[in-house]
C-alpha positions in Angstrom: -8.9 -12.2 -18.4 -4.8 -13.0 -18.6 -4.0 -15.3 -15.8 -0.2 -15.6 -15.0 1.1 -18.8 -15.1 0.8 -21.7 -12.3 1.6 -25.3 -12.0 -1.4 -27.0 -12.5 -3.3 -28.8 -10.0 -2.9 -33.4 -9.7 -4.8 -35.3 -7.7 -8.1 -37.3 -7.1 -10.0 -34.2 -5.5 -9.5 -30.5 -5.4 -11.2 -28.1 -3.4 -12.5 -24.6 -4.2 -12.9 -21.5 -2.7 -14.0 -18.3 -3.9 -14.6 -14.4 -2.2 -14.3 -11.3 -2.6 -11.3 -10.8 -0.4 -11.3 -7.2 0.4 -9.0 -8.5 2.4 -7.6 -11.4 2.4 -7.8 -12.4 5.9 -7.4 -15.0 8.6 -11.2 -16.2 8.2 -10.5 -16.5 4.2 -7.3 -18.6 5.3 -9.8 -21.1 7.8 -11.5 -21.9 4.2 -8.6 -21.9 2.1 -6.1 -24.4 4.4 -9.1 -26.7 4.8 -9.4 -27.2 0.8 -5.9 -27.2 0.3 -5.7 -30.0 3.2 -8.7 -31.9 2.6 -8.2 -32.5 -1.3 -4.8 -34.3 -2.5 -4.9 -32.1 -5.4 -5.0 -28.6 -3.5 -7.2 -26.0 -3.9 -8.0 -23.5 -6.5 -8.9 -20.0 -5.0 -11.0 -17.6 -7.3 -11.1 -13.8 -6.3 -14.5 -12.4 -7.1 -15.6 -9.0 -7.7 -17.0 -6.3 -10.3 -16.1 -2.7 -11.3 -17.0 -0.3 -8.1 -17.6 -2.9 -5.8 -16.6 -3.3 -2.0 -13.2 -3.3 -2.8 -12.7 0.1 -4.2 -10.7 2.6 -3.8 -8.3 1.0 -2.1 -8.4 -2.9 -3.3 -10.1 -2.7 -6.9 -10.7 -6.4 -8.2 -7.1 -6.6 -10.3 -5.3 -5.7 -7.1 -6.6 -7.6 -5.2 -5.9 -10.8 -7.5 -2.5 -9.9 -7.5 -2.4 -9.6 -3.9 -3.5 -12.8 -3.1 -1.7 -14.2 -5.8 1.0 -12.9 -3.8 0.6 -14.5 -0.8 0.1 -18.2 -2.2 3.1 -17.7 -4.7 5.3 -20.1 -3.2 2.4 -22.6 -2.4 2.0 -25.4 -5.2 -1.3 -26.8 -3.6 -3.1 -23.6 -4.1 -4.0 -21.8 -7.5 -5.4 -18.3 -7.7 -7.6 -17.3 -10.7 -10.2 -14.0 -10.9 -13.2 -13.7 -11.9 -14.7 -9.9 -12.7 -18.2 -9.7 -12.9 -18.7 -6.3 -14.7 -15.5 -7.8 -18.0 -17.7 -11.2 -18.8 -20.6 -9.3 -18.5 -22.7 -10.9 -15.9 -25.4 -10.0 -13.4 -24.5 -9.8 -9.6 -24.9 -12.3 -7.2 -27.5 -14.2 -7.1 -28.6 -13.6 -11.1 -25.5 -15.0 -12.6 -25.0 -18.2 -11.2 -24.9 -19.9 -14.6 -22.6 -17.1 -16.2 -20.3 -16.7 -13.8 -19.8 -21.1 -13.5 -19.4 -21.1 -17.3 -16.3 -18.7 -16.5 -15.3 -20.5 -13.2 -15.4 -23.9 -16.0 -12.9 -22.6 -18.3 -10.7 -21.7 -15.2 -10.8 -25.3 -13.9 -9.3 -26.5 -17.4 -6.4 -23.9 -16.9 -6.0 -25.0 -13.5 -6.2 -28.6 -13.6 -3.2 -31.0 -14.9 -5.2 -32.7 -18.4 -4.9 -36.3 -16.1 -6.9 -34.9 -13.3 -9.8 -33.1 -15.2 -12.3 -35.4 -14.2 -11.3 -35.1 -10.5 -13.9 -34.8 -7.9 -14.5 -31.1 -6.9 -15.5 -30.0 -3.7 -16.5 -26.1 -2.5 -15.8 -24.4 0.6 -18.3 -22.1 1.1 -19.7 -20.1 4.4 -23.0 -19.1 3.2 -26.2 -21.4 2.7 -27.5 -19.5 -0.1 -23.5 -20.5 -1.5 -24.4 -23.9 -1.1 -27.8 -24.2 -2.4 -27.0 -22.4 -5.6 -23.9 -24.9 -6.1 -25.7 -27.8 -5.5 -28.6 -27.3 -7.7 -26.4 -26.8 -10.2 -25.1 -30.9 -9.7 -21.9 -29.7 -7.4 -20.6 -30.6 -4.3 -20.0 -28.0 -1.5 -19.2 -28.3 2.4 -20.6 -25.2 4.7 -18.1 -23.8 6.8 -19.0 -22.7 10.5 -17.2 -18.7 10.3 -18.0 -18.4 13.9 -14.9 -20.2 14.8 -13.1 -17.4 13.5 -15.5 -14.3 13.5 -14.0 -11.9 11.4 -14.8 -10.6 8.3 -13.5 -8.0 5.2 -16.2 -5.4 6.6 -14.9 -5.3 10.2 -11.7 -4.7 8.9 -12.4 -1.8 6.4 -14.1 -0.3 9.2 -11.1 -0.4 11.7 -7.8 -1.9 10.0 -5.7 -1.2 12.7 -8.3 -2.8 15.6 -8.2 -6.2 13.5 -4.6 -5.9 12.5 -3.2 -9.4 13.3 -6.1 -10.9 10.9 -5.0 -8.9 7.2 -2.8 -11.2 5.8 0.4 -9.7 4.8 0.2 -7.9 1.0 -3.0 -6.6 2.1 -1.6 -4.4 5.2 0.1 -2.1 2.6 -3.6 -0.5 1.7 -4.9 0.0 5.2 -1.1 1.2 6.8 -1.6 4.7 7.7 0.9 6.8 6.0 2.1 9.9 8.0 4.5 12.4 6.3 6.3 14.9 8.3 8.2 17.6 6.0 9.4 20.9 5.6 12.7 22.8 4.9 15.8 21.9 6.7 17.0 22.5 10.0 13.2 22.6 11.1 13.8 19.8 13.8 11.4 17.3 11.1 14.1 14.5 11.7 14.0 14.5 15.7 10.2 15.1 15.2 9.9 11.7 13.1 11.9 9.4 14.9 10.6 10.4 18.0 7.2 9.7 16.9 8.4 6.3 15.5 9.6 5.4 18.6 6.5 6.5 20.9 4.4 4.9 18.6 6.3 1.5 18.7 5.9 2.1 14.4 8.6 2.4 11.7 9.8 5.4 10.2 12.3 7.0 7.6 14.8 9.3 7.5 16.1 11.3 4.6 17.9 8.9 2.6 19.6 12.0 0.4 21.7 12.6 3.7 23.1 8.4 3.6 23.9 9.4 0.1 25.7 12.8 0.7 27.8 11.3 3.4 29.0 7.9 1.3 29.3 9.9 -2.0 31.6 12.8 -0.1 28.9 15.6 -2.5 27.9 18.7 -1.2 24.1 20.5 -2.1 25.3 22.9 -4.4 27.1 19.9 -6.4 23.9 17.8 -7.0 23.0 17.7 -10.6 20.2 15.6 -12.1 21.4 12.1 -11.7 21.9 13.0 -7.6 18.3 14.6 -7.5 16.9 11.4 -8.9 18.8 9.2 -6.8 17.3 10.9 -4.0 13.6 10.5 -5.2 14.2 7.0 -5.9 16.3 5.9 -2.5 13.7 7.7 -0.6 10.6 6.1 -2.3 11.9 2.2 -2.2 13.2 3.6 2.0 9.8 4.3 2.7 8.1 1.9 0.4 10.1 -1.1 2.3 9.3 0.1 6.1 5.1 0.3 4.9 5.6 -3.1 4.2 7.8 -4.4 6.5 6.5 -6.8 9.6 7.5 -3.9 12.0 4.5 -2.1 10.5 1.8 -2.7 13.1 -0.6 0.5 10.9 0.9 3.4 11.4 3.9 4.5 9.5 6.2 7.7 9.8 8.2 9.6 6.5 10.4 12.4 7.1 11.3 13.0 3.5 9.5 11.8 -0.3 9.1 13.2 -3.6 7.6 16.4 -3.0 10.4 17.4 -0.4 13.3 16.6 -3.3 11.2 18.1 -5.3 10.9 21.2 -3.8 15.4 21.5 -3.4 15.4 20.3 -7.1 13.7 23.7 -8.3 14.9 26.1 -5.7 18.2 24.8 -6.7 17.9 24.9 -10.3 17.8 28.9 -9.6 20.4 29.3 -8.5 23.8 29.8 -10.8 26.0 28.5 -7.8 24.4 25.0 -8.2 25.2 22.4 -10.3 21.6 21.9 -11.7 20.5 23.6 -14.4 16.5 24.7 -15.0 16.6 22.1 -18.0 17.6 19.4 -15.8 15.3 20.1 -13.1 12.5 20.0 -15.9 13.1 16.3 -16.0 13.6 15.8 -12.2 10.3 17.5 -12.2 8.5 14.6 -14.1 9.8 11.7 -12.0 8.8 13.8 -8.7 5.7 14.1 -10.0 5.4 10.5 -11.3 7.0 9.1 -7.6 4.4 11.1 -6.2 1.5 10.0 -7.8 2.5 6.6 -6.6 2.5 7.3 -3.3 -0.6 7.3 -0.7 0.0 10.3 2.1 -3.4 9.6 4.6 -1.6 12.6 6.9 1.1 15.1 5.9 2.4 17.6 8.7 3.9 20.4 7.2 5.8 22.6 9.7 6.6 26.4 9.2 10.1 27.9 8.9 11.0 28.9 12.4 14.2 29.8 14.8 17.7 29.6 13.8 19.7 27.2 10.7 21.7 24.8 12.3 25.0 24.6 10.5 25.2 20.4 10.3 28.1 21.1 7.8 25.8 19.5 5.0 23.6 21.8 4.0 24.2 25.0 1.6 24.5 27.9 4.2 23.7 30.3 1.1 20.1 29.0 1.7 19.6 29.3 5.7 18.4 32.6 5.4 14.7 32.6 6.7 13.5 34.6 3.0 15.1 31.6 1.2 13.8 29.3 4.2 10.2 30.4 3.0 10.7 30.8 -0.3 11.4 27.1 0.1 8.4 26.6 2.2 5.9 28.2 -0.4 7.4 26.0 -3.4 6.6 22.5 -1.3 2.8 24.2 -0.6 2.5 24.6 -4.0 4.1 21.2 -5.0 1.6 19.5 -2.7 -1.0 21.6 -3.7 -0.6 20.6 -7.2 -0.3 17.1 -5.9 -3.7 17.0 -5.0 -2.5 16.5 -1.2 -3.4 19.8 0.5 -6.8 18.6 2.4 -4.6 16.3 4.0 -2.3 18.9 5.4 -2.3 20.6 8.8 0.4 23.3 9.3 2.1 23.4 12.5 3.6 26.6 13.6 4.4 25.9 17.5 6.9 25.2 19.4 8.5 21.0 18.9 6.4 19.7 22.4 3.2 21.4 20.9 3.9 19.9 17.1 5.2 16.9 19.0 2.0 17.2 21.1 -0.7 17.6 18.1 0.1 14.7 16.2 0.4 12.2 18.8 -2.9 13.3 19.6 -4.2 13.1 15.9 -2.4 9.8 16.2 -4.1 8.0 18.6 -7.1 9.2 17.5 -6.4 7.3 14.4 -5.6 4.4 16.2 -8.8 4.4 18.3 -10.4 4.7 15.4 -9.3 2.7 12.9 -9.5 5.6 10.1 -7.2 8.6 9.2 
């Protein structure tokens, strides 16, 4: 396995501590500060796993070694290394003790300055099976009492947003549930996100193309390639920072993404009074697509074309018709069709208190919950 550089570890004892860490979480962190504290050289922290384990979909083994290689990045006293099961070709726990210490061996040489080889090493473990099959193997362990801190990675997959406070910070990113509200324009989407943000006490984005229009004095029917892909780019890295932002308590709100931009990009290309040509849309096409792949929807409101275009002095009126309104519509069904996205859709067609109404309720369902 490639391990990314760190400083190696001095001193007359360092402490180890390995897990799954599907999450990473405050329990983990109980271990984890004791064998950094405890030892004068630190503590090495190995994240353990195997192709299809626990972790999967959401936190496969190389994500979640980066993860918490994340979180300890600015932390010289504590080294993170991996171990996958399934790539040295090992039996799971408990048949491949001896394989997987052979592995863990060649990780303590990488870890450890050349001086301090020979320095005592001491696991932190909270199981007594752990222990027994360290120390008939000639090392030294300490059992940890978890019921000081009763959490675990299983209570948390089950209901994120319940044990929120616990998942240490790089790991709230998977279990954020990610709500997109879209449409056409002038479907009241905006109002509808923000408002939901705020009930909800939970961030949310606006369309960033509109920040961009307004600075860069461009009107719609003047966007050409490099505008569309600004768009797809400012809105991703918009709503990519506000999922990972401190303000995000598990629930997030999105009133644009790629599928939106993507949706103007072609209808626009069509047309011979816009800048964009179909060749150009071709390869706005491929980054929408690409953006979109890299995004995670768990809910995605779509709501119908309805009532009258409000006239915001932004927008191209030659498209507030409601035919081009739905010919609009129909292109972003089939762009999140083709996404792969649809089963997570639900259509709204009311009135704004009944849309407003239906996904606060879906909402705190989720919450309740813990699952989307």
């Amino acid at each position: 396995m490639n391990y990314t550089y760190q400083t190696p570890l001095k001193g007359g004892s360092i402490g180890v501590v390995f897990g799954s860490f599907a999450p990473l979480h405050q329990g983990h962190l109980d271990e984890i500060m004791r064998a950094k504290k405890e030892n004068e050289g630190g503590c090495i922290v190995v994240v353990c796993g195997y192709d299809g384990d626990k972790g999967e979909p959401l936190m496969p083994h190389c994500k979640r070694y980066r993860y918490v290689r994340e979180f300890f990045a600015n932390d010289d006293l504590v080294s993170v290394y991996a171990i996958n099961d399934t790539e040295i070709g090992i039996g799971k726990y408990p048949t491949g003790w001896d394989g997987w210490l052979k592995e863990f061996f060649k990780i303590w040489e990488l870890a450890v300055d050349k001086d301090s080889l020979q320095a005592e090493r001491i696991w932190y473990v909270g199981e007594k099976d752990y222990q027994q099959g360290l120390e008939q193997r000639g090392e030294k362990s300490i059992l940890l009492d978890r019921s000081l801190n009763p959490i675990s990675a299983t209570m948390i997959r089950e209901n994120p947003i319940a044990h929120w406070d616990k998942i240490t910070f790089p790991f709230r990113r998977v279990f954020s549930t990610n709500i997109l509200i879209c449409g056409t324009a002038s479907e009241g989407k905006t109002i509808m996100t923000a408002d939901l943000g705020k009930y909800f006490n939970a961030p949310y984005s606006w369309e960033w193309a509109r920040d961009y229009i307004r600075e860069s004095c461009v009107s719609d029917w003047e966007f050409d390639s490099a505008d569309f892909m600004a768009f797809l780019e400012g809105q991703y890295n918009l709503n990519k920072k506000l999922i990972n932002s401190p303000a995000n308590h598990g629930v997030f709100f999105a009133d644009s993404d790629s599928m939106v931009t993507r949706m103007y990009a072609e209808y626009y290309s069509k047309d011979d009074r816009c800048a964009i040509t179909p060749q150009e849309f071709e390869k706005i096409a491929v980054m929408a697509d690409e953006i979109t792949r890299k995004s995670r929807w768990d809910k995605i409101y779509l709501l119908c074309p309805h009532g009258a275009f409000t006239d915001d002095h932004e927008r191209f009126m030659a498209h507030s018709g409601m035919k081009e309104r739905w010919e609009l519509f129909e292109i972003l069904c089939k762009n999140i069709r083709e996404s792969g996205n649809w089963e997570k859709v639900t259509v709204l067609d009311g009135g704004y208190w009944n849309n407003f109404k239906k996904i606060v309720d879906d909402v705190k369902g989720i919450i309740n919950n813990g699952k989307s």
